[in-house]
N, C-alpha and C positions, 0 to 999 in steps of 0.2 A: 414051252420053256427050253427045250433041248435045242430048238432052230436058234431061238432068241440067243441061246449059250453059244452056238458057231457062229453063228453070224455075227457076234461079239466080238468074239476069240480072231473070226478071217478079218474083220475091221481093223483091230489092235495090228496084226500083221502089216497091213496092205496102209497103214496110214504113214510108210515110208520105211522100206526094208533097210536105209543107210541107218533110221534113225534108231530104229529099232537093236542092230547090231554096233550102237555104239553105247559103251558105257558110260556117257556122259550124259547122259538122256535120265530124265527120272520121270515117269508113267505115273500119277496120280491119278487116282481112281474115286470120283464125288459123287454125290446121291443126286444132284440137282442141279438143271442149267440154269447159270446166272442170270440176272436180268441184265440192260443192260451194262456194258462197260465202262462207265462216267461215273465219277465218285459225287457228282452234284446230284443224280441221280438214283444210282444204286440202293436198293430197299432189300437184300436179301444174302444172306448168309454164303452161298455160293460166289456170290461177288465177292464179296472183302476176301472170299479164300484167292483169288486170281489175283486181286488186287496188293496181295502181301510177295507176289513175283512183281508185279508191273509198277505200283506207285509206293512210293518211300511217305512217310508224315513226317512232323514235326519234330514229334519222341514217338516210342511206343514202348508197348505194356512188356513186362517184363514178369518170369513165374512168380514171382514175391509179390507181381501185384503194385508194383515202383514202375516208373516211367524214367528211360532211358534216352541218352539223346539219340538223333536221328539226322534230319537234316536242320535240325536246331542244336546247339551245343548249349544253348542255358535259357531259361527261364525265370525269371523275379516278379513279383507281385509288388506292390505299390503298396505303401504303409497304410492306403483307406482301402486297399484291395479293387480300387475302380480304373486298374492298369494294369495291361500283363508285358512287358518286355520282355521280345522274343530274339538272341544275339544266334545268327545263321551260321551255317558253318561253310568255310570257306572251299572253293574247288569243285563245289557241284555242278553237273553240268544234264540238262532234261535229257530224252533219247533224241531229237532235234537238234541238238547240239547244243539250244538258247543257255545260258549261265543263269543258275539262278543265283537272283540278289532280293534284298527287299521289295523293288517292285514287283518283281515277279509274283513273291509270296503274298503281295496287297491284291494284285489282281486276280488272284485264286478267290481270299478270304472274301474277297467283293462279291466277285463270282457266286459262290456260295452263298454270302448275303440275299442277292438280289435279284437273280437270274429268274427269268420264268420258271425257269426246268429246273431250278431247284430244291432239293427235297432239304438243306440241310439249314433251313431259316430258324427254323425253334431250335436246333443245337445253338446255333449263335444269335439268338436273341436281343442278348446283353450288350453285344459291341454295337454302340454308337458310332465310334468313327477309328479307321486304319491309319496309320501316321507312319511315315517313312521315317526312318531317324538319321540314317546313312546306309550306305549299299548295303552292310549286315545286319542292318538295327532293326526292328519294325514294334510298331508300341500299338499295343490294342486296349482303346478305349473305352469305358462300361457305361453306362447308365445308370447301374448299381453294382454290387456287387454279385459275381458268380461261380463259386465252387466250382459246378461241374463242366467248366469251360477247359479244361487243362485233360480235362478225360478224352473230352468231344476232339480234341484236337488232336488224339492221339488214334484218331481213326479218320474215318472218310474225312471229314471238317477239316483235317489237317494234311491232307494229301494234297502235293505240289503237280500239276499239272502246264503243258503248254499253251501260255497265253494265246501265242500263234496259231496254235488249232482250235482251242476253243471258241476264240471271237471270230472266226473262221466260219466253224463249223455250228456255233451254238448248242444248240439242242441234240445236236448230231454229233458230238464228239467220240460219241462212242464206238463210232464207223473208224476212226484212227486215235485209238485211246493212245496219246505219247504222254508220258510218264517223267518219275524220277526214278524208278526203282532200279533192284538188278538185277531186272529181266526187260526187253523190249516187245513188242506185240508182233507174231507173226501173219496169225491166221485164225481165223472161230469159224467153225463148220455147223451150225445151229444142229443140237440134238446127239452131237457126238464128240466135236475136240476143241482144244482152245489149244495153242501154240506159243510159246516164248521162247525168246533165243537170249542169253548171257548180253547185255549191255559193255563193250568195252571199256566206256567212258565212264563207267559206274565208279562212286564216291569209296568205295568198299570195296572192290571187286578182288583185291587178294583175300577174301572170304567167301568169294563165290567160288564153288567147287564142280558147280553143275554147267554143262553147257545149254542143253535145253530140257524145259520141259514141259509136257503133253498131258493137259488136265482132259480125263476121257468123265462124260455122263452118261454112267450108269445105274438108273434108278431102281434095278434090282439087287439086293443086297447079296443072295446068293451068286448069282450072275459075276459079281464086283469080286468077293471071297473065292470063286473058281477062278478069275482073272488073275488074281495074285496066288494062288497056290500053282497054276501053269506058269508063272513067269511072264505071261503078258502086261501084269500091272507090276509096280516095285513098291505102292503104298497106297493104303487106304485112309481117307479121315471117316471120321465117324461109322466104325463098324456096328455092325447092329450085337445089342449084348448075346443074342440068343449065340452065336459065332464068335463067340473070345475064348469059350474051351478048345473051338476046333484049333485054332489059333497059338493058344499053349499048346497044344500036343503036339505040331509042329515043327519039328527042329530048323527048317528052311525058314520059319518067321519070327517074328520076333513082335509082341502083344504091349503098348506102350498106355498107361491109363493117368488119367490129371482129373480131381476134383474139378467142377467146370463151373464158370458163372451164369450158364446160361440157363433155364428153365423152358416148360411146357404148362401152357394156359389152357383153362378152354373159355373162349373169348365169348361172351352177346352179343349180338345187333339189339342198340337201346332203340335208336332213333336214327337209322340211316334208312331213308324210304320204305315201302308196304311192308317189306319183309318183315320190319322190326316188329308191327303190327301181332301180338302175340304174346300168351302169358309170360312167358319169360325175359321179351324184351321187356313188358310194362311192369312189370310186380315184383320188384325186391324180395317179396316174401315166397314169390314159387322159386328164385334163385336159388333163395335160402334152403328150401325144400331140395331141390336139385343138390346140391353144396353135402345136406345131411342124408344125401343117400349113396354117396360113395364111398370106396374106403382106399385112400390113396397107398396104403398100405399093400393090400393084396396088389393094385397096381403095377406099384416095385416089382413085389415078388415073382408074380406071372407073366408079367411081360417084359419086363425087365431084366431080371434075372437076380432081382435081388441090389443089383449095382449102382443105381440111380439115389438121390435121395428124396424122398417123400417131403414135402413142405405146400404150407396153403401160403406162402407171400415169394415174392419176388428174390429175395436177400437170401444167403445160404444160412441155416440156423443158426451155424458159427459166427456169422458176422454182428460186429456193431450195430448196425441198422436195421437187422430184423426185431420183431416186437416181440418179444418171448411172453410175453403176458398175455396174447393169444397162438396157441399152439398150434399144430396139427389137429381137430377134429375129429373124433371116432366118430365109423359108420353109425347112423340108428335111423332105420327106416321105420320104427312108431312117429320120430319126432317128423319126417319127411311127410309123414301122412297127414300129421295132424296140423302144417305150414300149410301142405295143398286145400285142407277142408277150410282153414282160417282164410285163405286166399281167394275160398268161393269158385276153386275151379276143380274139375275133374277129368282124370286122366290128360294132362294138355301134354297137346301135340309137337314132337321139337325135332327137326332136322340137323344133324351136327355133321359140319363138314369136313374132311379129313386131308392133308396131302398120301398118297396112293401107296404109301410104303409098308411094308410089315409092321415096323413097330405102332407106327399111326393108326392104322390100323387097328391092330389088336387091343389100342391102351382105348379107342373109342367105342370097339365091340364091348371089352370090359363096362367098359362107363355106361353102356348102352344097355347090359344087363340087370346092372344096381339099380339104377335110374328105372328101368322097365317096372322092378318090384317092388317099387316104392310109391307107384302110381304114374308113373309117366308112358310116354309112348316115344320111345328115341329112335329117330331113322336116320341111319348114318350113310353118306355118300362122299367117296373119296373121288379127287380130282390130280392135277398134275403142280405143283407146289404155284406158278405162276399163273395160273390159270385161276386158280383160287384164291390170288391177293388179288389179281385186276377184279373177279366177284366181289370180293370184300368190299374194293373199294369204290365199285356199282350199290352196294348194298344188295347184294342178292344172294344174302347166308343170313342163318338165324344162331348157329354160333358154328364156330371154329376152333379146332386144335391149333394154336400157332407154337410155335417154336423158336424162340429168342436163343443168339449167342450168348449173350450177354457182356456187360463191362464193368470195370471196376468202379464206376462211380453210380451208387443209385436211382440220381436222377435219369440217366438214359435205359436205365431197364424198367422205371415205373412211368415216368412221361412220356417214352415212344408208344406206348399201345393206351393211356390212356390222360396225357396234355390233349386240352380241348385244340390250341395248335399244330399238337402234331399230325403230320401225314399218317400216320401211321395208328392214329384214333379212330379204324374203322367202325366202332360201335357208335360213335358220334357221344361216348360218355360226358358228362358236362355239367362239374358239380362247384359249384362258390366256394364251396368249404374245403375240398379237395384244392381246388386252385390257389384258394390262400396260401394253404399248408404249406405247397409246394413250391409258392413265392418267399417264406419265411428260411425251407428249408435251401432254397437256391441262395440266398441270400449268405447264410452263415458258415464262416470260414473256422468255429472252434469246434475241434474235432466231435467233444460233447457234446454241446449243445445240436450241433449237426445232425447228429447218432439221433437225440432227443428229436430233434425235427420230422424226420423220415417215418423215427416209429409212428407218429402225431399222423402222416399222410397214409400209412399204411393202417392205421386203424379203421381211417376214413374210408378207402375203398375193399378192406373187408369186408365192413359192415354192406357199404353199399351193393360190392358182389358185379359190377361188370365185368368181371372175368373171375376166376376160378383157375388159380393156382394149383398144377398137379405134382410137380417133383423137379428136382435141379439135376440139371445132366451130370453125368458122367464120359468124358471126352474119352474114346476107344480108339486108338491107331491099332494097326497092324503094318504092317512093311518087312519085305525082304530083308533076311539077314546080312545082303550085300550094303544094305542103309545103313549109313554111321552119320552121328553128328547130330541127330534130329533131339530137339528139347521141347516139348511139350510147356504150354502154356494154357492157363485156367478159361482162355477168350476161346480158347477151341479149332486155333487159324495155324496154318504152319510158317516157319519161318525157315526160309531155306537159306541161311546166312549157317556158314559153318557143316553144311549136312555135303556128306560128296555118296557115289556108288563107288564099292570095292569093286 
């Protein structure tokens, strides 16, 4: 650990002594290297954090949880809701120089439509056909109606990239990700830095305070916590809870916390090749079993810190569209014994995969414990966060911890991990009933009824059980008291609009 710590520490140094002794530089410090850099692509939480220096969207999310403009100045929905006009904002101009106008913006959302290498086809489903209306106009056409289109859009789906590089490069855009954002792309050193430099041409840029900055991966969370208490890093995202005392005690830092939308699963393999092969991918009723022998409670408390919130559904309990009429669950490992006996199986055997970090770690040691004394046999193996989706998505796990950002619209926190379309359905889950749901609830634009929808789909995969809801994050920053300007939002991403170093 102590080499791992210098060798960290003479890395941060030696990654450009100009850069280093300039105060315009702001040193981020992340748990995870992104996949890669192409928002048609992008599947991981470390990307959209790069992705919020490099490419701009449409709107975006705002702490309230409201969508503000971005490189769209307005938005209107069409009195049957089967059209969304989208009025551009003038003066934009990519890191290429290209101007964006509507075409521009059609041949992204195409892009994203259609591409091979596209990961973002089930976000956009709904659009039938892109319509140019005039340079700033662009009208998107539905097939039916879709709610959660206006969310999607305020993330990857809606990020503006260079035509000229993309149909250039295709699948390889990510070798020269050119952007809208306000920041440009300098450099990615696989396994250590990523590089941006201030954009001049930016739409914004008397709000950019930063000149560059240096996302360093570092997947030890102690390691990242000494980095910033030596002045090597200026900010952390996502600190690990057991380090937010050390953090207050600190007068050099300063400890930033946001209710978060995102949550922690523990996902099945149903039916993704051999692996799935196994009580727990086939029998609902050892899930079930599984399900009643933990206590997501203790969870919080021990590994957490207390700080997270406990919940079995996706939606924060505060929310409209969680189901309150089924709660949280108390532990009872009689009922766990007596699902296993009804199931006709004993002690079955389950491999649960983990990404390699402390907290992961420990919340599946925990799980590994309850689950042991309830009649299971849980052997936990942790991997490197990427290393473990491309498995997933080979089918060569029998379940996994995953970790969702999350967003403000339901449908992309319950249909990424289990739409039978989505990429991102490694369990290969696949239920008619579930799908309907999900079609009535996409469909309906009244806020109630909506609310009503969601809980109707959330009942459904309760019961069903492909994954197993553990607790909704809690977003932890830490950063030098020379950081000013930074606001915290519920998605978990930073926004360096507004933020400068003293």
């Amino acid at each position: 650990m102590l080499r791992y710590l210098l060798l960290s520490c003479v890395a941060l140094a030696f990654a450009g002594p100009a850069l280093a002794q300039s105060s315009s530089v702001l040193r981020v410090g992340q748990q995870d290297e992104p996949d890669a850099l192409d928002p048609a692509r992008s599947g991981t939480f470390a990307g959209r954090l790069t992705f919020m220096a490099l490419c701009d969207k449409l709107w975006d999310l705002q702490p309230d949880l409201s969508f503000k403009p971005q490189l769209a100045t307005d938005w209107k929905w069409s009195e049957d809701s089967r059209a969304l006009t989208i009025t551009l904002r003038e003066g934009v101009v990519l890191h290429d120089g290209t101007p964006m106008t509507a075409e521009v913006v059609r041949a992204n959302i195409e892009r994203y439509r259609n591409a091979p290498e596209s990961n973002r086809k089930g976000e956009l489903r709904s659009i039938s056909a892109v319509e140019v209306v005039d340079a700033r106009t662009l009208r998107l056409v539905l097939s039916q109606p879709f709610a959660p289109l206006v969310a999607a859009l305020s993330d990857r789906a809606g990020m503006i990239a260079s035509p000229a590089v993309f149909q250039r490069l295709g699948a390889d855009f990510f070798r020269e990700p050119v952007c809208s954002g306000p920041f440009r792309f300098v450099e990615r050193v696989a396994q250590d830095r990523i590089v941006v430099e201030k954009f001049p041409g930016y739409w914004d840029a008397g709000n950019i305070r930063i000149d560059r900055i240096v996302f360093r991966m570092i997947p030890d969370t102690t390691v990242r916590l000494v980095n910033l208490q030596s002045g090597q890093l200026d900010m952390l995202q996502d600190l690990a809870p057991a380090d937010a005392g050390k953090v207050r005690a600190d007068n050099r830092l300063r400890l930033v916390t946001t209710p978060g939308l995102g949550y922690a699963t523990i996902a099945f393999n149903l039916a993704n090749g051999p692996a799935s092969d196994n009580p727990m991918g086939r029998n609902a009723k050892v899930r079930a079993a599984f399900e009643a022998a933990i206590d997501r409670t203790v969870i919080n408390q021990v590994a957490l810190e207390g700080l997270f919130v406990p919940n079995n559904q996706t939606e924060l309990p505060s929310s409209p569209f969680n189901n309150k009429a089924l709660p949280v669950p108390a532990r009872d490992v009689a009922k766990a014994r007596a699902l296993l006996r009804e199931a006709g199986v004993e002690r079955p055997v389950f491999e649960l995969m983990v990404v390699n970090t402390p907290r992961d770690r420990q919340v599946a040691e925990i799980v590994q414990a309850m689950a042991n004394e309830a009649g299971f046999d849980v052997r936990v193996r942790a991997g490197e966060v990427n290393s473990n989706i491309a498995a997933m998505g080979r089918g060569e796990y029998q379940g996994h911890i995953n970790n969702w950002s999350g967003r403000a619209d339901p449908d992309l926190n319950i249909g990424i991990f289990l739409g039978a379309d989505s990429f991102q359905n490694w369990g290969k889950y696949n239920s008619p009933a579930f799908e309907a749901a999900m079609g009535k609830a996409r469909a309906e634009t009244d806020p109630v009824k909506r609310a009503a929808a969601y809980q109707e789909v959330t009942r459904i995969y309760l019961e069903d059980r492909p994954m197993l809801t553990l607790y909704n994050l809690t977003w932890l920053f830490a950063h030098s008291s020379r950081v000013s300007g930074f606001v915290p939002v519920p998605d978990g991403l930073i926004r360096f609009q507004g933020m400068k170093l003293d």
